[in-house]
N, C-alpha and C positions, 0 to 999 in steps of 0.2 A: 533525600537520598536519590542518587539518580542510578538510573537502569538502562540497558539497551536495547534498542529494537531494531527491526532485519527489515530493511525494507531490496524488496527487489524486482528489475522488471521485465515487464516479458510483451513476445508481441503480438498476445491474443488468445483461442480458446484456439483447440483443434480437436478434432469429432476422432473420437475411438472407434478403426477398424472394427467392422462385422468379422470375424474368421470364421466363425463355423454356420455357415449357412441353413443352421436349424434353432439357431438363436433368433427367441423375439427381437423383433428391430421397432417396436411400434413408439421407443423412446430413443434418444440420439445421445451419446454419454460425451460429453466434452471438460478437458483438462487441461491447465494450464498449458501454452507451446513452449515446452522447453525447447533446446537452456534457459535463462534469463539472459537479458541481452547484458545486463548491469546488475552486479549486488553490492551493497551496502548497511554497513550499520552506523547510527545514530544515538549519543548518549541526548537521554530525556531526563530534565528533572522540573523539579515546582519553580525552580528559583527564576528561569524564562526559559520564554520557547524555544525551538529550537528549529528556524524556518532553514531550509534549504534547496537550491536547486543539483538536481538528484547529477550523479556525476556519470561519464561514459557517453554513450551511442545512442540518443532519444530520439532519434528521427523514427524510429519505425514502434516505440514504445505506446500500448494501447490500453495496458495492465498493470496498476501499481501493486505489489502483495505484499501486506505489513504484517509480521509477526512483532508481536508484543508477549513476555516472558511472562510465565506464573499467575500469578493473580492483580497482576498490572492492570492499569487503563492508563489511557491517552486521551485528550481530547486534543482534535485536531482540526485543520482548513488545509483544503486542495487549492490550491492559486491558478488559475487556468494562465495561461500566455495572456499579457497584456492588459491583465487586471493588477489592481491596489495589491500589494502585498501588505497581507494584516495580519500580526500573528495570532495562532490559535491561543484561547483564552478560555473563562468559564461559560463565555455567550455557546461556546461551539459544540456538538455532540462527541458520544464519546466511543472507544472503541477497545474492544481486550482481544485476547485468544490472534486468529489468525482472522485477517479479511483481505478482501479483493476492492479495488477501485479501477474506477474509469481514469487513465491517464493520458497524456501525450507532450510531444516536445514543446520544452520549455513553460510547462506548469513545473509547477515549488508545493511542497508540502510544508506545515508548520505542525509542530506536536507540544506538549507540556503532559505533565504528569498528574492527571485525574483528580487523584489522592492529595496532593498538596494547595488544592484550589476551596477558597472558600463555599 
């Protein structure tokens, strides 16, 4: 059975304004730079992976942010630029809920569905 996942990207963290200058600052609060520069979804199942290179404006793309639904998992491979593209398999770790990655142009994610892997 396949499922979809939200992948979307963005061009980095950016540090949450102090405003009230009686607020502790001894920690720095950073959150995704909205907008996304790029969103996309992706149907995932067991039957194959499902590699691709992400679509839109990745020149300045540094954040990949993958939501995966419900009690899903993924197991997935980040492809950097100019590497083998190998799809993800049961060698690869795995991933649910919501995560962040390190990304940039012209790397490829590959995903398959957790659950349907020996």
């Amino acid at each position: 059975m396949a499922f979809n996942v939200r992948l979307a990207a963005y061009r980095g963290m950016a540090q949450v304004q102090n405003l009230n200058s009686k607020q502790y600052t001894g920690d720095t609060v950073f959150l995704l730079d909205e907008p996304p520069i790029w969103t996309q979804t992706v149907s995932v199942s067991a039957a194959a992976a499902t590699s691709l290179v992400p679509v839109g404006d990745n020149d300045k793309v540094r954040i990949l942010h993958v939501e995966i639904p419900g009690d899903e998992a993924v197991r997935y491979r980040i492809v950097p630029e100019n590497y083998t593209v190998v799809a993800a398999d049961i060698d690869c770790l795995s991933v649910s809920g919501k995560q962040n990655f390190v990304f940039a142009k012209g790397w490829r994610i590959s995903l398959i569905d957790a659950a349907g892997l020996p």
